[in-house]
N, CA, C and O atoms as CSV, one atom per row, in Angstrom:
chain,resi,resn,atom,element,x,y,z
A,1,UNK,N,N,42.089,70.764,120.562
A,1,UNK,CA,C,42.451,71.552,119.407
A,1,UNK,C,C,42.779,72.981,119.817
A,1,UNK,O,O,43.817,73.544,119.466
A,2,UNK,N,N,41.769,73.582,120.636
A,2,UNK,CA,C,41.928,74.699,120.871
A,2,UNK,C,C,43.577,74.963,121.686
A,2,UNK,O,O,44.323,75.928,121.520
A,3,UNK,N,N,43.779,73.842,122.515
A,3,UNK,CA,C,44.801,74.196,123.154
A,3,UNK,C,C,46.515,73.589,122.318
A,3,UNK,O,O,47.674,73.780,122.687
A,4,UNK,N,N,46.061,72.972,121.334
A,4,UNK,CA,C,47.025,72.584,120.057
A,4,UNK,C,C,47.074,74.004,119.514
A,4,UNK,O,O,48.269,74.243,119.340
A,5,UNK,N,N,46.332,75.081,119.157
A,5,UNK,CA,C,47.111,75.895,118.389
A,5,UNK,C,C,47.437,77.336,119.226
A,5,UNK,O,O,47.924,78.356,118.739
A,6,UNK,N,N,47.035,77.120,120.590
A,6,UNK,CA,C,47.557,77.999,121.700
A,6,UNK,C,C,49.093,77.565,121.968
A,6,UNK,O,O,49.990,78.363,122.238
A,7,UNK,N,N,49.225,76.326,121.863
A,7,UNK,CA,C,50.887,75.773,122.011
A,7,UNK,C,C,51.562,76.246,121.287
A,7,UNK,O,O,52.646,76.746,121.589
A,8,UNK,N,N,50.801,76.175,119.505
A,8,UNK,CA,C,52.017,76.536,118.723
A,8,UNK,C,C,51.814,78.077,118.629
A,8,UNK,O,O,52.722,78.543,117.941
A,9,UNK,N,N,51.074,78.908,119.006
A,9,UNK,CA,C,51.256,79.964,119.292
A,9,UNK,C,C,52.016,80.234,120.091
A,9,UNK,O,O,52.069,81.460,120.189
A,10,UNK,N,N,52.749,79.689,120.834
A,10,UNK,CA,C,53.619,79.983,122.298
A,10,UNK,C,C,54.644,79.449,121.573
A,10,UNK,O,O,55.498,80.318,121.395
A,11,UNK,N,N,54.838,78.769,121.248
A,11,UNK,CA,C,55.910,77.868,120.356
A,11,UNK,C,C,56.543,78.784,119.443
A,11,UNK,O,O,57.765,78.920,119.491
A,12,UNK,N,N,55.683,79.577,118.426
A,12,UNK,CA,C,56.056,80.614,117.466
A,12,UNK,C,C,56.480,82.067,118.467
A,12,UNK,O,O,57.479,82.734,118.196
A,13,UNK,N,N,55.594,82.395,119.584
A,13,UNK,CA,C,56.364,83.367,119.919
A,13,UNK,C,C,57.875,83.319,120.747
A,13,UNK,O,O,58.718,84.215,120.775
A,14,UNK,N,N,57.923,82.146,121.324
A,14,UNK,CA,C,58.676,81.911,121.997
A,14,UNK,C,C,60.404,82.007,121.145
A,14,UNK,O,O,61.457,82.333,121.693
A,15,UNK,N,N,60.269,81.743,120.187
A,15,UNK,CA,C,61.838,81.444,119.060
A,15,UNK,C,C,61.698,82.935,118.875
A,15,UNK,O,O,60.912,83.449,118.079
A,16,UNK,N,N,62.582,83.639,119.730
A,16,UNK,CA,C,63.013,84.884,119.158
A,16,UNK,C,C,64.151,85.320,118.504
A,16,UNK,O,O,64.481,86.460,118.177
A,17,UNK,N,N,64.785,84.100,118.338
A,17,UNK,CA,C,65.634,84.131,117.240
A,17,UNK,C,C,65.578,84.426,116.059
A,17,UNK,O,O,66.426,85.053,115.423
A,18,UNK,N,N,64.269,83.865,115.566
A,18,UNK,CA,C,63.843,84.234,114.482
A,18,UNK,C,C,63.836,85.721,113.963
A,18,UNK,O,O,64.358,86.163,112.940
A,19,UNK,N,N,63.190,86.307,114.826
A,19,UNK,CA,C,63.228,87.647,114.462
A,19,UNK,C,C,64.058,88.553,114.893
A,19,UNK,O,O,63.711,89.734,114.884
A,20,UNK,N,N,65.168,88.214,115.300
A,20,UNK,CA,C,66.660,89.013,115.806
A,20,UNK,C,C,67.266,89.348,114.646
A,20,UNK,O,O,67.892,88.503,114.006
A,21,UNK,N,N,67.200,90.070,114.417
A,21,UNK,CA,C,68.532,90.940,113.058
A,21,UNK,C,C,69.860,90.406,113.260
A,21,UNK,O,O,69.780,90.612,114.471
A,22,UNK,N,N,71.066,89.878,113.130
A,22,UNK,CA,C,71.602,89.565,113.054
A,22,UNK,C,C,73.247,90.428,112.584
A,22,UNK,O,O,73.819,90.124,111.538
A,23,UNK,N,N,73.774,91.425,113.485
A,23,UNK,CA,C,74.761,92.190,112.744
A,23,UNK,C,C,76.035,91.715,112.305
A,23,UNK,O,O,76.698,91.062,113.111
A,24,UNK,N,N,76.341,91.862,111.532
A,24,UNK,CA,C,77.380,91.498,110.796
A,24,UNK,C,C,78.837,92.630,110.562
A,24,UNK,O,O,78.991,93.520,109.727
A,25,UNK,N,N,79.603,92.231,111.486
A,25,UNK,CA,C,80.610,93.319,111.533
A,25,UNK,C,C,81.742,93.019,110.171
A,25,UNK,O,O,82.391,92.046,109.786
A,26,UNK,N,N,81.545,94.523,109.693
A,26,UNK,CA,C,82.252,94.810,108.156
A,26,UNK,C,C,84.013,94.093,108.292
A,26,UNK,O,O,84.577,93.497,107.375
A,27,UNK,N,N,84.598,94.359,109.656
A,27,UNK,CA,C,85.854,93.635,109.325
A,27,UNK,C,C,86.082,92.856,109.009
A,27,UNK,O,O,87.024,92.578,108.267
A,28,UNK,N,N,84.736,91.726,109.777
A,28,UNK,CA,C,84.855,90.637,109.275
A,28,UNK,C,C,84.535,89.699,107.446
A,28,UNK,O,O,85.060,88.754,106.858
A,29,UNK,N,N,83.519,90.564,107.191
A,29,UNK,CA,C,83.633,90.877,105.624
A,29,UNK,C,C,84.903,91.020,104.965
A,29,UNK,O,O,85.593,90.109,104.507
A,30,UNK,N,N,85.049,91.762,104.964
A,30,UNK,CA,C,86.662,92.424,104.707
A,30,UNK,C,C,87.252,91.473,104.581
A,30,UNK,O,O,87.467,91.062,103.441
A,31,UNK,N,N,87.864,90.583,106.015
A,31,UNK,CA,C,88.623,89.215,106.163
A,31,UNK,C,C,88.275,88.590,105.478
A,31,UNK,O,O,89.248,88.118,104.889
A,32,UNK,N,N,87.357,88.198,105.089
A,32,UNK,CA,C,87.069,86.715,104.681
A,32,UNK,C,C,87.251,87.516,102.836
A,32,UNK,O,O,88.103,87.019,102.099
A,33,UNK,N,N,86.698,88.276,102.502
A,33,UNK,CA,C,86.784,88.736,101.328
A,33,UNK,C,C,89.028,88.567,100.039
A,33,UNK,O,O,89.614,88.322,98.985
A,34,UNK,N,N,89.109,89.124,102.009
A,34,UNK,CA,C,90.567,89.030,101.069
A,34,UNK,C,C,91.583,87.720,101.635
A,34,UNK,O,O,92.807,87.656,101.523
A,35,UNK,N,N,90.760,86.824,102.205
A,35,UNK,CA,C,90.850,85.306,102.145
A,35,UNK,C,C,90.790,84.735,100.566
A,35,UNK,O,O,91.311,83.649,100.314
A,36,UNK,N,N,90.342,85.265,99.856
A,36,UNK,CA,C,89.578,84.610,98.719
A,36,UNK,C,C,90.450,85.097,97.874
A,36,UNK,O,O,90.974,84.244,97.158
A,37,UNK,N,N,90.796,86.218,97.708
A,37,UNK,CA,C,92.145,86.664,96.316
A,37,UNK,C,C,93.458,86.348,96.374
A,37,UNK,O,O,94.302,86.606,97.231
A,38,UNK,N,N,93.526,85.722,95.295
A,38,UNK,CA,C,94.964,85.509,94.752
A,38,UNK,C,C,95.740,86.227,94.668
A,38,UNK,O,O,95.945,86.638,93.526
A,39,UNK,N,N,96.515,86.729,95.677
A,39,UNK,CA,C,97.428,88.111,95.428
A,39,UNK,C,C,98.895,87.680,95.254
A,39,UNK,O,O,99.831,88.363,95.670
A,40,UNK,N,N,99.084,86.128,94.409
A,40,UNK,CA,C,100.635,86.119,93.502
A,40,UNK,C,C,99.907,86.096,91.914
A,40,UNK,O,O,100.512,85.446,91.061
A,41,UNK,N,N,98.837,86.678,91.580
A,41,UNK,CA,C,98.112,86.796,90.157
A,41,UNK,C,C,97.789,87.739,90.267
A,41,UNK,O,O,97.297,88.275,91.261
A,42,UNK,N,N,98.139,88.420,88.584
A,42,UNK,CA,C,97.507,90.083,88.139
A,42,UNK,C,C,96.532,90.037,87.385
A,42,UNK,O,O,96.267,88.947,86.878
A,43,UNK,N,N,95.723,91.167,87.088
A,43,UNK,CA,C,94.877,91.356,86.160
A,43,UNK,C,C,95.626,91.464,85.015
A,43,UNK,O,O,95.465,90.999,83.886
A,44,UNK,N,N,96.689,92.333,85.626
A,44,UNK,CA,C,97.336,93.020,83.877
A,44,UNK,C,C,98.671,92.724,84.343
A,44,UNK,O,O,98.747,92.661,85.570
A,45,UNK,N,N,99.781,92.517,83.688
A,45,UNK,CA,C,101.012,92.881,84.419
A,45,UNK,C,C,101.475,94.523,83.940
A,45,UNK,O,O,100.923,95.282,83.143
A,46,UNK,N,N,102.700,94.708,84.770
A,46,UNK,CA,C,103.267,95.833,84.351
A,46,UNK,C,C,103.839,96.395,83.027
A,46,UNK,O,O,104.486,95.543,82.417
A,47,UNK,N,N,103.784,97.403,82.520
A,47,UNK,CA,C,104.026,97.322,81.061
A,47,UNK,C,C,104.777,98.459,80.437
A,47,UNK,O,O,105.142,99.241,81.316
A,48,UNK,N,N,105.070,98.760,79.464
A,48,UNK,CA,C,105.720,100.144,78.871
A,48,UNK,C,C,104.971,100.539,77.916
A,48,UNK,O,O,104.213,99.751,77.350
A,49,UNK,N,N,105.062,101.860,77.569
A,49,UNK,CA,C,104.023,102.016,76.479
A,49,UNK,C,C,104.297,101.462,75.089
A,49,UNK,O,O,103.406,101.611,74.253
A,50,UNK,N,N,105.457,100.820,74.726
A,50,UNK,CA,C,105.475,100.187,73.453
A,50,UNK,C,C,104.686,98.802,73.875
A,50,UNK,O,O,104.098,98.491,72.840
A,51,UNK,N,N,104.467,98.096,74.596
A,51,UNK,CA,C,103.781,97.218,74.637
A,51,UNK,C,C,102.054,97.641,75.323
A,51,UNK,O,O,101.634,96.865,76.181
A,52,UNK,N,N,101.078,98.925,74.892
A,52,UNK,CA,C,99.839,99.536,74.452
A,52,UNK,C,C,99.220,98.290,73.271
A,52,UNK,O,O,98.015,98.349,73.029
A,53,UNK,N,N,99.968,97.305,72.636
A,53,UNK,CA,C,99.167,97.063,71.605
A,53,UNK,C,C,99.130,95.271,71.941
A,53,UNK,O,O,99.061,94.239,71.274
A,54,UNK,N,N,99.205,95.578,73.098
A,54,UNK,CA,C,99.479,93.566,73.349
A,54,UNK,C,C,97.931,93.612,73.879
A,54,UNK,O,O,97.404,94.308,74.747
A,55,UNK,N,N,97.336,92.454,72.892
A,55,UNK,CA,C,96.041,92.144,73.408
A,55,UNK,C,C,95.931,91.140,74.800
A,55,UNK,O,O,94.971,91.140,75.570
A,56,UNK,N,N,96.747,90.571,74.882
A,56,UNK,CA,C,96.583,89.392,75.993
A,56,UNK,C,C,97.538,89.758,76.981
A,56,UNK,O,O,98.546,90.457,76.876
A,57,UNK,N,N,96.766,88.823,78.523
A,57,UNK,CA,C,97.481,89.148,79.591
A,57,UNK,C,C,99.090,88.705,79.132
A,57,UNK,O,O,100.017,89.512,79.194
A,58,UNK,N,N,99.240,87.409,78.705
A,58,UNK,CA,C,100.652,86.763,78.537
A,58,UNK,C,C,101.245,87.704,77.256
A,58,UNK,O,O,102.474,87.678,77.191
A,59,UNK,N,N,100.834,88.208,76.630
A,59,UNK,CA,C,101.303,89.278,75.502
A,59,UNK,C,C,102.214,90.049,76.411
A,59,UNK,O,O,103.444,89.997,76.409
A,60,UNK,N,N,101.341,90.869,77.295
A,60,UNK,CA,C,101.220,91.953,77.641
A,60,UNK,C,C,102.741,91.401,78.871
A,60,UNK,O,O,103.645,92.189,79.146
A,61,UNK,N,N,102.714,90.731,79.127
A,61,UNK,CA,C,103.559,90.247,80.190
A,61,UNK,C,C,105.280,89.958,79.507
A,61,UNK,O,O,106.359,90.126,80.075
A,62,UNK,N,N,104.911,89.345,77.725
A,62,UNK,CA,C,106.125,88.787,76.945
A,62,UNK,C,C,106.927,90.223,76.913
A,62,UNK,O,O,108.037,90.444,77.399
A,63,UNK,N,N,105.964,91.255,76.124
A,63,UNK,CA,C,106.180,92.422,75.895
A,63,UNK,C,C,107.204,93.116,77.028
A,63,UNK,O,O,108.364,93.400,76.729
A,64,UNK,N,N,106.675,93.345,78.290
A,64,UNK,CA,C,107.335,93.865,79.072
A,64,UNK,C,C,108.692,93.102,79.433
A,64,UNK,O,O,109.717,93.777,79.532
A,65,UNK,N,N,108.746,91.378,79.683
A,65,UNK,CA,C,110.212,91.187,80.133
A,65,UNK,C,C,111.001,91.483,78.819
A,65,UNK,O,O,112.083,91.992,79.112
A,66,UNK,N,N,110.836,91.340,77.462
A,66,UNK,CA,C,111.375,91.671,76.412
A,66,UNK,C,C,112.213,93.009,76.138
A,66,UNK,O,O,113.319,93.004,75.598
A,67,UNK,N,N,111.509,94.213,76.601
A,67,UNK,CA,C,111.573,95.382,76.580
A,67,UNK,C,C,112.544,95.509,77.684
A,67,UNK,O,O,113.699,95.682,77.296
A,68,UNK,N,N,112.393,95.474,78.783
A,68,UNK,CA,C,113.652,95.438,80.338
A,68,UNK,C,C,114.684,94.662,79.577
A,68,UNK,O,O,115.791,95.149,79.349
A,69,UNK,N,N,114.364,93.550,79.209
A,69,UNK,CA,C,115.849,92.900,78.455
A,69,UNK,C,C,116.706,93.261,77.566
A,69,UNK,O,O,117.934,93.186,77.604
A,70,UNK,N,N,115.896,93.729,76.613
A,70,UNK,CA,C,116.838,94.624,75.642
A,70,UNK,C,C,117.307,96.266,76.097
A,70,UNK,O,O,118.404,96.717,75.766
A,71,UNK,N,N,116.407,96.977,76.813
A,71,UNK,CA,C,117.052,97.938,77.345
A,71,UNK,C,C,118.251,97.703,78.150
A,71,UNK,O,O,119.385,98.047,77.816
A,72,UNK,N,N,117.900,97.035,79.339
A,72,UNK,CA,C,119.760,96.830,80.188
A,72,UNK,C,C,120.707,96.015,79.090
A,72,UNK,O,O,121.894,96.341,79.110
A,73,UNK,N,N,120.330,95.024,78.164
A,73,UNK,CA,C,121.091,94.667,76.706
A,73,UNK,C,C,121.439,96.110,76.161
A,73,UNK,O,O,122.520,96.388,76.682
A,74,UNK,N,N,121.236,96.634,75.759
A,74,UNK,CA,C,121.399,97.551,75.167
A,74,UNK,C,C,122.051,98.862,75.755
A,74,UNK,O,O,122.800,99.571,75.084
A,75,UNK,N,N,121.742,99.098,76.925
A,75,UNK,CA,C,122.888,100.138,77.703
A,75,UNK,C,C,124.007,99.082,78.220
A,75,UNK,O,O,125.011,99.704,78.568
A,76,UNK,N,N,124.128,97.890,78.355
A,76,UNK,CA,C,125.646,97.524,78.997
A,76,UNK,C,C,126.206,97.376,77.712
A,76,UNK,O,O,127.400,97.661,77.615
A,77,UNK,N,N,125.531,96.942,76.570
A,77,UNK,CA,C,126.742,97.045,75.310
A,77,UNK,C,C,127.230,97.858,75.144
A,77,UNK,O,O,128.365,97.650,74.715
A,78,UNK,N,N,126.811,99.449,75.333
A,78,UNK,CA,C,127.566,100.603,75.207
A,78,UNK,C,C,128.626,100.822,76.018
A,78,UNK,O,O,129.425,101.737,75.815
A,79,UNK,N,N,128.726,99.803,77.225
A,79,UNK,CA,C,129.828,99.960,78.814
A,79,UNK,C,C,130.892,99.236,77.668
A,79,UNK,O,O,130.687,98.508,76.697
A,80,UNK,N,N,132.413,99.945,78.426
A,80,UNK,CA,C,133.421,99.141,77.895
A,80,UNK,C,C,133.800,98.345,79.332
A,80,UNK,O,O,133.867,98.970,80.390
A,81,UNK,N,N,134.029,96.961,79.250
A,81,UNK,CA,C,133.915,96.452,80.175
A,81,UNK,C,C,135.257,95.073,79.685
A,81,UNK,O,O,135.060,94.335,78.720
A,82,UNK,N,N,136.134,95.009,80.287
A,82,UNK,CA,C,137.314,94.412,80.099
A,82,UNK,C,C,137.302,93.429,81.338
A,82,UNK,O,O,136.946,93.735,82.476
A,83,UNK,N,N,137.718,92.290,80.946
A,83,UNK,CA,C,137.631,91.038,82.219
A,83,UNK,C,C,138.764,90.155,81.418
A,83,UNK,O,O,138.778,89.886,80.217
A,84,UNK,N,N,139.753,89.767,82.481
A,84,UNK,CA,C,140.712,88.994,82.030
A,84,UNK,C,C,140.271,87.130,81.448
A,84,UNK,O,O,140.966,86.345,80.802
A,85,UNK,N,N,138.887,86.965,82.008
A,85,UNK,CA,C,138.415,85.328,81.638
A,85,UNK,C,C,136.965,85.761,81.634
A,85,UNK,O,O,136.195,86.586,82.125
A,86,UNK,N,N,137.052,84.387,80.520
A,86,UNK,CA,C,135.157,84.333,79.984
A,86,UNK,C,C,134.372,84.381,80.995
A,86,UNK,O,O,134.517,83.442,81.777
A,87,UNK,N,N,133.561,85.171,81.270
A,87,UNK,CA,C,132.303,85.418,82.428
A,87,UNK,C,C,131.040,84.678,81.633
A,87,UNK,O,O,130.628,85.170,80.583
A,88,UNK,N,N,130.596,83.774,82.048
A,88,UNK,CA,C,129.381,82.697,81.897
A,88,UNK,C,C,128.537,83.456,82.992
A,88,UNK,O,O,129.274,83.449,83.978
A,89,UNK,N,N,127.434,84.069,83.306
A,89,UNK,CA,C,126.710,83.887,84.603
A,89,UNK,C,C,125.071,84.501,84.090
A,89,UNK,O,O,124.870,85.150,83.063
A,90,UNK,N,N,124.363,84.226,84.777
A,90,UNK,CA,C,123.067,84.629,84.453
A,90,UNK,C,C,123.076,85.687,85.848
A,90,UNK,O,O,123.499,85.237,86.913
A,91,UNK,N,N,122.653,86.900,85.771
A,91,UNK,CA,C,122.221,87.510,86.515
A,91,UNK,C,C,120.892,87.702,87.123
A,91,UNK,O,O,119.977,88.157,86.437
A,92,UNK,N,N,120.695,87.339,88.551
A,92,UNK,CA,C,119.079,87.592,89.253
A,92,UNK,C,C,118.968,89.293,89.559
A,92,UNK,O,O,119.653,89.944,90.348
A,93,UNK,N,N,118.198,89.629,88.930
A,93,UNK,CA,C,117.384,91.221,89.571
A,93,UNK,C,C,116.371,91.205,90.046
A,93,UNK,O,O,115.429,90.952,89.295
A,94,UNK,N,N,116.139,91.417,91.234
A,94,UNK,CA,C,115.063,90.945,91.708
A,94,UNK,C,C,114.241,92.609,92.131
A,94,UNK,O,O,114.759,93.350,92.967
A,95,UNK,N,N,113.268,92.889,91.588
A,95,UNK,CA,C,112.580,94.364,91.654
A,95,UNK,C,C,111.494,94.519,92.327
A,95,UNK,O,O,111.047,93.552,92.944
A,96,UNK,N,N,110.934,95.571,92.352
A,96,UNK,CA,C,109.419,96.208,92.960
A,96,UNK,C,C,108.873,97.203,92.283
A,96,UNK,O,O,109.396,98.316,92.325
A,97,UNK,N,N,107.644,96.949,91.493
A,97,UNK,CA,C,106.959,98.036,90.986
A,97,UNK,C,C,106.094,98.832,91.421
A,97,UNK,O,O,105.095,98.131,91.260
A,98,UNK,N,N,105.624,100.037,91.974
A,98,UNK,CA,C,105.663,100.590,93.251
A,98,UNK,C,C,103.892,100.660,92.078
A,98,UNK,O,O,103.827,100.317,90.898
A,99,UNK,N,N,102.542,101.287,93.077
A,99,UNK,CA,C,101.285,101.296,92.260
A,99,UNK,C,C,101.559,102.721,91.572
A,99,UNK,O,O,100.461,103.074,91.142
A,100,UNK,N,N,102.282,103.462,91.343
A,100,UNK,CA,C,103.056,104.099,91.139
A,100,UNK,C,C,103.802,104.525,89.540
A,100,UNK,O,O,103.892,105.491,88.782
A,101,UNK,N,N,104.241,103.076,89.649
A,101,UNK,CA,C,105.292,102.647,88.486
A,101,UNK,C,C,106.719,102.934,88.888
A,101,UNK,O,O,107.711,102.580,88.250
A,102,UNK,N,N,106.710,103.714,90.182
A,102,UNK,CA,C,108.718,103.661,90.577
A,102,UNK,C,C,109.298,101.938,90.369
A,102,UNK,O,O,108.556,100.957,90.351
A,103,UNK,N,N,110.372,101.927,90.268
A,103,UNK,CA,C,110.878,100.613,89.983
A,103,UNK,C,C,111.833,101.001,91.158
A,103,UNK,O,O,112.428,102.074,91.258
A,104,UNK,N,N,111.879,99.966,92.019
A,104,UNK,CA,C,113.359,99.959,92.939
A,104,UNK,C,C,113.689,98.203,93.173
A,104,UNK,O,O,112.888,97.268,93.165
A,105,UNK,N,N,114.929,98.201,93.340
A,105,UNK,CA,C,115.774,97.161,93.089
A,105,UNK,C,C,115.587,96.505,94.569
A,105,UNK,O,O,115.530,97.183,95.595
A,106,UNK,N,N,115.490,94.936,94.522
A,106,UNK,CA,C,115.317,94.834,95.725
A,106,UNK,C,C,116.407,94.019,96.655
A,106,UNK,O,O,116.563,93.870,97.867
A,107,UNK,N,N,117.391,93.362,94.916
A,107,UNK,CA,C,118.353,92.391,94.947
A,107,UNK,C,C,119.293,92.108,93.505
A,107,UNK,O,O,118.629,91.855,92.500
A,108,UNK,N,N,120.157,92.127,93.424
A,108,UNK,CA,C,121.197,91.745,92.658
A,108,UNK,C,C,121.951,90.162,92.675
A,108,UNK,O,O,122.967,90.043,93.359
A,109,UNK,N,N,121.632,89.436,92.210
A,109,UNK,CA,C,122.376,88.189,92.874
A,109,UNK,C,C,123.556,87.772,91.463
A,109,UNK,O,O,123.349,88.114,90.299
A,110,UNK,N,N,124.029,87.462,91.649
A,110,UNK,CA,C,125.633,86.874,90.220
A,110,UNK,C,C,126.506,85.794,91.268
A,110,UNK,O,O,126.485,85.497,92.463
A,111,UNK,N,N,127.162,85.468,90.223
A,111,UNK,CA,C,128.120,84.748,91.171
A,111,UNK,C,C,129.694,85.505,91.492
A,111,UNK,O,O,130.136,86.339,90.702
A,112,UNK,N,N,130.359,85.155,92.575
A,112,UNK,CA,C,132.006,85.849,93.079
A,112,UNK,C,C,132.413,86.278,92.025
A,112,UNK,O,O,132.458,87.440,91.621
A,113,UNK,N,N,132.824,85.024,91.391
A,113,UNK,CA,C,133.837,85.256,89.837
A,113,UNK,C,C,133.766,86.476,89.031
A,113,UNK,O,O,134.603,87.320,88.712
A,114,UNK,N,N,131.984,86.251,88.694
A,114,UNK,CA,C,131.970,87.798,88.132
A,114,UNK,C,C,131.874,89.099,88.563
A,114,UNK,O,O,131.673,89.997,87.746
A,115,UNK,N,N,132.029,89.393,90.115
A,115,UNK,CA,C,131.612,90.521,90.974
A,115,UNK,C,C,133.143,90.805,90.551
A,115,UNK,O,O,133.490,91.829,89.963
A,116,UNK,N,N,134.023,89.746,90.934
A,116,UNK,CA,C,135.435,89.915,90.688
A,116,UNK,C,C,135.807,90.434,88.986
A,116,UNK,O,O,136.460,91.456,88.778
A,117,UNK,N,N,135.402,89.760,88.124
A,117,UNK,CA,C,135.709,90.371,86.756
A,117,UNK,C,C,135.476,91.654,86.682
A,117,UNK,O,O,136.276,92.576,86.523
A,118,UNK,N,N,134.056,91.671,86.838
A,118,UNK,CA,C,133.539,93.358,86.694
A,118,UNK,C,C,133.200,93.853,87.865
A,118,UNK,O,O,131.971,93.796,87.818
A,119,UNK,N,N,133.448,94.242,88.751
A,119,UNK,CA,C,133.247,95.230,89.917
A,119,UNK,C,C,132.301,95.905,89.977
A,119,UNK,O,O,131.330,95.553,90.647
A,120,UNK,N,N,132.332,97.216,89.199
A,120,UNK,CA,C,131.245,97.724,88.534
A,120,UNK,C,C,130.014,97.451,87.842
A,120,UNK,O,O,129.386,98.176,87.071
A,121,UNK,N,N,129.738,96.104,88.307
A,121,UNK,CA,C,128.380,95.471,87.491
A,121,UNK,C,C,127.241,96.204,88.164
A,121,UNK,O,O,126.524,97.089,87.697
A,122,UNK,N,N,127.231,95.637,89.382
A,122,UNK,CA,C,125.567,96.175,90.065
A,122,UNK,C,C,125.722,97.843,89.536
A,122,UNK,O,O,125.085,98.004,88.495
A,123,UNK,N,N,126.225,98.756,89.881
A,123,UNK,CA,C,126.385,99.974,89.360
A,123,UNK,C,C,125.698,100.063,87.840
A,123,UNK,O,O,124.634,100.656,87.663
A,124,UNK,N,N,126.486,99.355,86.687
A,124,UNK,CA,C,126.209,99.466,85.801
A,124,UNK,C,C,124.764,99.097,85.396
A,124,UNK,O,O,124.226,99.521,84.373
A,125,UNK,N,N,124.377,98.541,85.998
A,125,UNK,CA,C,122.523,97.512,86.110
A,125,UNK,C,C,121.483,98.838,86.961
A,125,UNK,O,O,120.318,99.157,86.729
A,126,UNK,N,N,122.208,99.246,87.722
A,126,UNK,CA,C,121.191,100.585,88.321
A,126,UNK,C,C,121.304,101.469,87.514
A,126,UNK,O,O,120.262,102.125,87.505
A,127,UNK,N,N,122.321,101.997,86.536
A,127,UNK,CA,C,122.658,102.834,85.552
A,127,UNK,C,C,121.777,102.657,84.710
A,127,UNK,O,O,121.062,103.633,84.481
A,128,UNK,N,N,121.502,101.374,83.950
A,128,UNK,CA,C,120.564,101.056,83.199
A,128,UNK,C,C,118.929,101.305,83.311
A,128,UNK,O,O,118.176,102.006,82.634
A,129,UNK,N,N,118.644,100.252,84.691
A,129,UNK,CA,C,117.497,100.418,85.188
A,129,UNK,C,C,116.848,101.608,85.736
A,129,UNK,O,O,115.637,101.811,85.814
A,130,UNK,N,N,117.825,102.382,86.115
A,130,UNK,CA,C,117.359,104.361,86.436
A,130,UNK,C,C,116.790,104.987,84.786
A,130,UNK,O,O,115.992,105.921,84.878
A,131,UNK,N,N,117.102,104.594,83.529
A,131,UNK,CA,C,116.847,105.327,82.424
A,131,UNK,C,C,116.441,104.102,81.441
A,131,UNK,O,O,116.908,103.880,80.324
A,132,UNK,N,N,115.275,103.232,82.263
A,132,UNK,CA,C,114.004,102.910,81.587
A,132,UNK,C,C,112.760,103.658,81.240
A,132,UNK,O,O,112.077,104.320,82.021
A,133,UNK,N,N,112.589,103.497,80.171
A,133,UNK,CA,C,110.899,104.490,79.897
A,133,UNK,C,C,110.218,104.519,81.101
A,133,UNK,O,O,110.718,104.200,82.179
A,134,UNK,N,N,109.202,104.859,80.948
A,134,UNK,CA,C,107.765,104.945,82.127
A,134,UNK,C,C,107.422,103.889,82.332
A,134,UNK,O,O,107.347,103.171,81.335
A,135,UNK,N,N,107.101,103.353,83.499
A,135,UNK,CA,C,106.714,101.741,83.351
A,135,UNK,C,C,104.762,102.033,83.895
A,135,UNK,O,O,104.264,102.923,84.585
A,136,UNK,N,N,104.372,101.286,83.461
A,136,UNK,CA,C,103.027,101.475,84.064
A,136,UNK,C,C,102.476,100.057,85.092
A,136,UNK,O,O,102.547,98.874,84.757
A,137,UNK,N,N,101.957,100.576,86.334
A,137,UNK,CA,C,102.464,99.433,87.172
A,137,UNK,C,C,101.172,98.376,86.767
A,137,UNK,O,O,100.269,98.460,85.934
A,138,UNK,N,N,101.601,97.194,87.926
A,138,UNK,CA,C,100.407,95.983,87.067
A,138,UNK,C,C,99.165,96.716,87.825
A,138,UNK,O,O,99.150,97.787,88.431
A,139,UNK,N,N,98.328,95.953,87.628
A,139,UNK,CA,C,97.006,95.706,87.671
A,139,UNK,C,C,95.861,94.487,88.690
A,139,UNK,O,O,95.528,93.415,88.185
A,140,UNK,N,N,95.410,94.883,90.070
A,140,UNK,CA,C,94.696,94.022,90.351
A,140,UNK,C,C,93.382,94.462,90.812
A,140,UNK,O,O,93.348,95.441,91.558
A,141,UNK,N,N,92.147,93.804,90.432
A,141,UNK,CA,C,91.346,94.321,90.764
A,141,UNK,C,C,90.271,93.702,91.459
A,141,UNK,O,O,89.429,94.316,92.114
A,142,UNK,N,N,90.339,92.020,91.243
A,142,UNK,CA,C,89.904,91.248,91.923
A,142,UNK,C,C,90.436,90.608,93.589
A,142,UNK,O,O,89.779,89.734,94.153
């Protein structure tokens, strides 16, 4: 007996593992931390101040493409813009909202036909998009 709990006395001192602190380097925190966030999802999206009263994320999101739409709607109707054949095309704008709120353009895409009708399109779309309200940028916090 006596020499049964002299063993596990040697036994217990012997695992000094046990009592090793164990450091944990912060980069690696860090890494693994931003392993874990979804960074193609916002908290909030980007917004204008007429859309202040949208309770929901998807509100808050309708609000803003609504608002960009009718603004560049609304400054190219004022363009006089003459094209010899019906122009059908959906236009891609492809942007960046800086944490900031600068807006810069990152891409224009249309098709030939209409670069050819109107020439002056991309021009007229930066014309627009330069004299949008304040945008307030999105939101992530997770």
């Amino acid at each position: 007996m006596k020499y049964l709990s002299i063993f596990i006395l040697l036994l217990c001192l012997s695992s000094c593992d046990y009592f090793d602190k164990k450091k944990v380097n912060t980069q690696d925190i860090v890494n693994e931390e931003l392993q874990t966030f979804n960074w193609n999802d916002v908290d909030e999206y980007p917004s204008f101040k007429a859309c202040e009263s949208s309770t929901s994320k998807q509100d808050n999101k309708h609000c803003f493409e609504t608002t960009l739409i009718t603004h560049i709607t609304n400054k190219l109707s004022k363009e006089t813009i003459v094209v010899t054949e019906n122009v059908e095309d959906t236009i891609l704008i492809k942007f960046h909202i800086s944490e900031t709120g600068n807006l810069s353009v990152l891409s224009i895409k249309n098709k030939e036909f209409t670069k050819g009708q109107i020439p002056n399109l991309e021009a007229l779309l930066m014309k627009s998009l330069d004299s949008l309200p304040k945008i307030f940028p999105a939101i992530k916090r997770s």
